[in-house]
VOPAGU-2260 file (C-alpha; in pm, 1 decimal, decimal comma):
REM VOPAGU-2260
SITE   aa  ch    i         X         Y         Z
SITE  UNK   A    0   -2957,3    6018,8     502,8
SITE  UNK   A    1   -3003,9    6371,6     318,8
SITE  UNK   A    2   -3068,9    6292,9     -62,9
SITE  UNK   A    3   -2728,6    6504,7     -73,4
SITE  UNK   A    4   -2575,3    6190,5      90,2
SITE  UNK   A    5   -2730,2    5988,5    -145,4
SITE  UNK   A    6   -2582,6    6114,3    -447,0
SITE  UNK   A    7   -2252,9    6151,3    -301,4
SITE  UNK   A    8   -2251,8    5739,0    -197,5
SITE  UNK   A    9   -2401,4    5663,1    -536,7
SITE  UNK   A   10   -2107,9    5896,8    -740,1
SITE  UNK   A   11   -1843,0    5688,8    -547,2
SITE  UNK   A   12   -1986,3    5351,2    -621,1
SITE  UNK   A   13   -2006,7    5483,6    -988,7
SITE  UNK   A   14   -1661,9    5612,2    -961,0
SITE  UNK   A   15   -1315,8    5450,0   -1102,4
SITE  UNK   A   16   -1099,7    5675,7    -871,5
SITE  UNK   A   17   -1305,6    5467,0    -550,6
SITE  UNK   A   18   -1075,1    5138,2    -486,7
SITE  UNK   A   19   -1283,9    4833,1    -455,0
SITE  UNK   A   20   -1207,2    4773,7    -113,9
SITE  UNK   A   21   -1396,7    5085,0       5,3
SITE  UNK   A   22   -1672,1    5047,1    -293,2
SITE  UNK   A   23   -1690,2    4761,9     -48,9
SITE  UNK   A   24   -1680,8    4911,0     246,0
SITE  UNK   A   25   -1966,5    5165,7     150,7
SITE  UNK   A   26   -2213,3    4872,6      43,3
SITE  UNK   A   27   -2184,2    4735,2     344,8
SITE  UNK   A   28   -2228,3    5035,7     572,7
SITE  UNK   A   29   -2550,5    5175,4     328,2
SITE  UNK   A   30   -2758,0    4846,7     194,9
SITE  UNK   A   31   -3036,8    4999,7     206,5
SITE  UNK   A   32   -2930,3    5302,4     -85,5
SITE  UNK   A   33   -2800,7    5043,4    -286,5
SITE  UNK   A   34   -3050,4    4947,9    -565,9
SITE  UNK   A   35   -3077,2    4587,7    -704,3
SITE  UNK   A   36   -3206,6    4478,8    -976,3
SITE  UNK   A   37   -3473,7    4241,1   -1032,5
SITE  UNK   A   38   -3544,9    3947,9   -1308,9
SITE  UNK   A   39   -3225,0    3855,4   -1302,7
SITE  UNK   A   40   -2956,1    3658,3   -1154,4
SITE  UNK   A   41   -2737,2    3672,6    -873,6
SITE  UNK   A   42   -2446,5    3485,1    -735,0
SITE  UNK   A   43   -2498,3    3465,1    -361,4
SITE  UNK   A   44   -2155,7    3327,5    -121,3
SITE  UNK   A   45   -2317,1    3134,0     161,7
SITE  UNK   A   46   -2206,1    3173,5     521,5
SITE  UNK   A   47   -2089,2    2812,0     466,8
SITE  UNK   A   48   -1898,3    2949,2     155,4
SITE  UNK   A   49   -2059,4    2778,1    -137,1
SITE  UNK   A   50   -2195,4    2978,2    -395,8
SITE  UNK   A   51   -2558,4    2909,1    -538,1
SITE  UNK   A   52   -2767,3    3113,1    -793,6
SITE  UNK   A   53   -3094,4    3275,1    -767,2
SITE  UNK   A   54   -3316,0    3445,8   -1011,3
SITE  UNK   A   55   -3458,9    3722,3    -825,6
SITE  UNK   A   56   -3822,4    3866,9    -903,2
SITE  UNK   A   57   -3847,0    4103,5    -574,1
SITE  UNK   A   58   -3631,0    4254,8    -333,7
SITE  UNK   A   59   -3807,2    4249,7      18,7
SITE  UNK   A   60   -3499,2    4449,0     169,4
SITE  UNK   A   61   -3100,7    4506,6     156,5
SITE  UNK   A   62   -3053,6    4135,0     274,5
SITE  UNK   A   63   -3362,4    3980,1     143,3
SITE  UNK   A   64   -3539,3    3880,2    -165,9
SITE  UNK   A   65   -3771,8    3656,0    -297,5
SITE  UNK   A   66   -3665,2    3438,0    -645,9
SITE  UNK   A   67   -3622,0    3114,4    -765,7
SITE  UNK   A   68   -3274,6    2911,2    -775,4
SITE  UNK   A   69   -3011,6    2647,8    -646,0
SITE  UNK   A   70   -3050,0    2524,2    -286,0
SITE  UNK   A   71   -2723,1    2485,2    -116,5
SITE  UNK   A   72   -2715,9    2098,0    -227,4
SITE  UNK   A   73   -2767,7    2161,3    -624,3
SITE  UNK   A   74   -3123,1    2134,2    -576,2
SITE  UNK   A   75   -3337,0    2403,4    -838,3
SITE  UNK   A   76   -3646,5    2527,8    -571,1
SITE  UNK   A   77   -3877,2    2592,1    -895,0
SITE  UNK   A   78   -4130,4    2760,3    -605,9
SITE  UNK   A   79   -4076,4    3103,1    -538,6
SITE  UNK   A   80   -3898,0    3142,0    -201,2
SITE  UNK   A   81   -3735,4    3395,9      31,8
SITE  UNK   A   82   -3368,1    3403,2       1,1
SITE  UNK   A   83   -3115,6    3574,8     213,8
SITE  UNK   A   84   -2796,7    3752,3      83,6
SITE  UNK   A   85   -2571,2    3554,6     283,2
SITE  UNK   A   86   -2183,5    3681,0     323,6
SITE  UNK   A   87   -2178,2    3827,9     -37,4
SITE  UNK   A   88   -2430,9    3921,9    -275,7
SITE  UNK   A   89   -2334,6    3989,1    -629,6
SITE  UNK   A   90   -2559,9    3990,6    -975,0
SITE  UNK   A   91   -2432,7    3706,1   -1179,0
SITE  UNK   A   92   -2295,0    3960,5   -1466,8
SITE  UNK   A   93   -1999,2    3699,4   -1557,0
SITE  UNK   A   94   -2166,0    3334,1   -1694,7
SITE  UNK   A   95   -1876,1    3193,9   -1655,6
SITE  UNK   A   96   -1945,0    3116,1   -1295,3
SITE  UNK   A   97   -2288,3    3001,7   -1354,5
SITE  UNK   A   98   -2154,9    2745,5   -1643,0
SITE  UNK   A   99   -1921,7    2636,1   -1419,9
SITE  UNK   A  100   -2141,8    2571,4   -1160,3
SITE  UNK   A  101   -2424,7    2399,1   -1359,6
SITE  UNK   A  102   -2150,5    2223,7   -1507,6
SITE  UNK   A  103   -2062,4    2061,7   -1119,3
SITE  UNK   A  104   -2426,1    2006,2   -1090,3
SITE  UNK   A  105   -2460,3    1820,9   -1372,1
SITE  UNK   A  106   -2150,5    1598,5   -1331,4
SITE  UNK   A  107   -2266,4    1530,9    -990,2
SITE  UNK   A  108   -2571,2    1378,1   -1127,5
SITE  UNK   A  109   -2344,3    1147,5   -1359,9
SITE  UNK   A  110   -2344,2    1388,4   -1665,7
SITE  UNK   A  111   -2036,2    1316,9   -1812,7
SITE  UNK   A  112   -1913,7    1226,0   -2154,8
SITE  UNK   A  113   -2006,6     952,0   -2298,9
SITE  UNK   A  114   -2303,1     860,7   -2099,0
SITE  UNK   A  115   -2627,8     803,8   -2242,8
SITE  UNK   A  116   -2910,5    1056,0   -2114,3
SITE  UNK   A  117   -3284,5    1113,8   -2111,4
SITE  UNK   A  118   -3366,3    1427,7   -2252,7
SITE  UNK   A  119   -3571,9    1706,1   -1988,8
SITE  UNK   A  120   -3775,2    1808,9   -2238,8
SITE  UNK   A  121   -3875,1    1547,9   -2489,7
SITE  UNK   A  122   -3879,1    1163,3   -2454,4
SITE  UNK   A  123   -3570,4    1071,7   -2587,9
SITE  UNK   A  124   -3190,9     955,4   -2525,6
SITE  UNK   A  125   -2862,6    1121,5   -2685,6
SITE  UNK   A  126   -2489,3    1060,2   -2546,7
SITE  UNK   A  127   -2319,1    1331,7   -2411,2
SITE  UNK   A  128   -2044,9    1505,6   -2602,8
SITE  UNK   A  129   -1772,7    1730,2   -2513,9
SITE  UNK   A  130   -1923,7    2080,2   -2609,2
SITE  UNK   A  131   -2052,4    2270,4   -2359,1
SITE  UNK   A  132   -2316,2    2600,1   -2372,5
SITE  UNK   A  133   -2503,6    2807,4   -2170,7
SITE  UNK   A  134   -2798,9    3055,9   -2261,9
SITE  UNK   A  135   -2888,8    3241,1   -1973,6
SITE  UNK   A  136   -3204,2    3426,3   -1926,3
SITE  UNK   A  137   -3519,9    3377,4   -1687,3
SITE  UNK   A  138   -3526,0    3077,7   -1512,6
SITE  UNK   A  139   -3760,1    2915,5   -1760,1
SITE  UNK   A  140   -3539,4    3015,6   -2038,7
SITE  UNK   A  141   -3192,1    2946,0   -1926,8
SITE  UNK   A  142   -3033,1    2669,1   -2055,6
SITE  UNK   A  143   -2724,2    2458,1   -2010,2
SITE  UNK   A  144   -2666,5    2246,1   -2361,2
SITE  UNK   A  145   -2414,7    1986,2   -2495,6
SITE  UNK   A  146   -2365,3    1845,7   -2793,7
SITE  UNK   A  147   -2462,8    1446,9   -2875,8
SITE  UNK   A  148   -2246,5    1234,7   -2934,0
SITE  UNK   A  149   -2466,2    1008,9   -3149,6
SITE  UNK   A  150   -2706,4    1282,8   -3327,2
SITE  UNK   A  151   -2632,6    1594,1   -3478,3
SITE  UNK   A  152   -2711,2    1909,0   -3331,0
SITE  UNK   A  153   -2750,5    1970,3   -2907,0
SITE  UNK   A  154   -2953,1    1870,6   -2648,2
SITE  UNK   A  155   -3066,8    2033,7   -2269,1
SITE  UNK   A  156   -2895,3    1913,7   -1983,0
SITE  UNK   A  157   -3037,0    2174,2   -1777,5
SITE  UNK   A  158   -3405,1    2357,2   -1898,0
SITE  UNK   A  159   -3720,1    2495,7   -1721,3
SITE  UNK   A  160   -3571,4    2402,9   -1373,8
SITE  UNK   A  161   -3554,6    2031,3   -1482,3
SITE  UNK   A  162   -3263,2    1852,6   -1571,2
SITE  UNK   A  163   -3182,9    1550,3   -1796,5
SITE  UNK   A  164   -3080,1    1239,4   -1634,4
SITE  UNK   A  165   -2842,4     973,4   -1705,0
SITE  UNK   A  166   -2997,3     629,7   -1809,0
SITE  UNK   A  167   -2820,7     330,8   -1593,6
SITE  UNK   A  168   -2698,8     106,5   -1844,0
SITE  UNK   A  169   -2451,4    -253,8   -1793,4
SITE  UNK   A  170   -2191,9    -446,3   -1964,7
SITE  UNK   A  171   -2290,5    -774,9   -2119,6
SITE  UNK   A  172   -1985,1    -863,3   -1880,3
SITE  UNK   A  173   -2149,2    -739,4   -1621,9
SITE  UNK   A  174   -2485,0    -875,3   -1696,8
SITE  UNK   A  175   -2383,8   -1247,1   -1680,0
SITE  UNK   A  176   -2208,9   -1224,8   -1362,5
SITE  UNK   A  177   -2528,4   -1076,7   -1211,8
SITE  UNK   A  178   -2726,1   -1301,9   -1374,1
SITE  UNK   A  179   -2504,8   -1608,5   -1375,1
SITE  UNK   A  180   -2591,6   -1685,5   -1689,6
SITE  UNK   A  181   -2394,1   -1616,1   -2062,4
SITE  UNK   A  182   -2566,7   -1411,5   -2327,2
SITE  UNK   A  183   -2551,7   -1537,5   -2694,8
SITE  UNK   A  184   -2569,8   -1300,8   -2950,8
């Protein structure tokens, strides 16, 4: 392509009179004009259709890149990795998305309400609350809070790639049928 060509694809991304559906079209058909940025986020849709996050650090080409992020199973790849684009590409502008996919992680780990966690960060256990947060920045830096219900303030679910996990705890109901036996106070 003539830098002429260049300009003219890069004015019509730019461009509110271009409909989305060929700002589309023209990403597709020129990847490799289209600049991404780096240290940053993106929301990738897998060719299986699940969406996982990435913090990218290089781009190695229009459908590759090297980062850090969520595996297809939840799972944070601390390492840096190659990723590919997969069917849609997007930077993760909106953290709306990302909270609400944290949040999924996190409840399928048991992170719920009312459940007693150890803390990612410090040794220590707070109860979950009902507040939600999320501070996104580089991987080490983003951070998914929630308020305790049994201290004041907020504590990490989700910080330097690690996240907090739920401690197992039982009934005293349940601990005398296990154990056959009755527990006095």
């Amino acid at each position: 392509m003539t830098d002429k060509q260049v300009k003219l694809v890069k004015e019509a991304l730019g461009s509110s009179e271009v409909c989305s559906m060929w700002k589309e079209k023209i990403r597709e058909t020129f990847p490799e004009i289209i600049q991404r940025d780096i240290n940053c986020w993106y929301k990738i849709i897998t060719y299986g259709d699940k969406p996982i996050f990435v913090y990218v650090t290089e781009w190695i080409d229009a459908e590759n890149m090297k980062g850090v992020g969520f595996t297809v199973d939840g799972k944070f790849n601390n390492s840096s990795s190659e990723w590919g684009t997969g069917k849609k590409c997007e930077k993760a502008g909106d953290t709306k998305d990302f909270k609400t996919f944290l949040l999924l992680q996190a409840t399928a780990r048991g992170m719920t309400e009312g459940v007693l966690a150890e803390n990612n960060i410090f040794d220590g256990t707070f109860t979950i609350g009902t507040k939600w947060d999320l501070e996104v920045g580089s991987p080490h830096n983003t951070t998914l809070w929630v308020d305790a219900s049994d201290h004041a303030g907020r504590f990490s679910i989700f910080k330097n790639g690690k996240w907090s996990t739920p401690v197992k705890t039982i009934t005293k109901h349940e601990a005398e049928r296990i154990l056959k036996m009755k527990i006095i106070d």
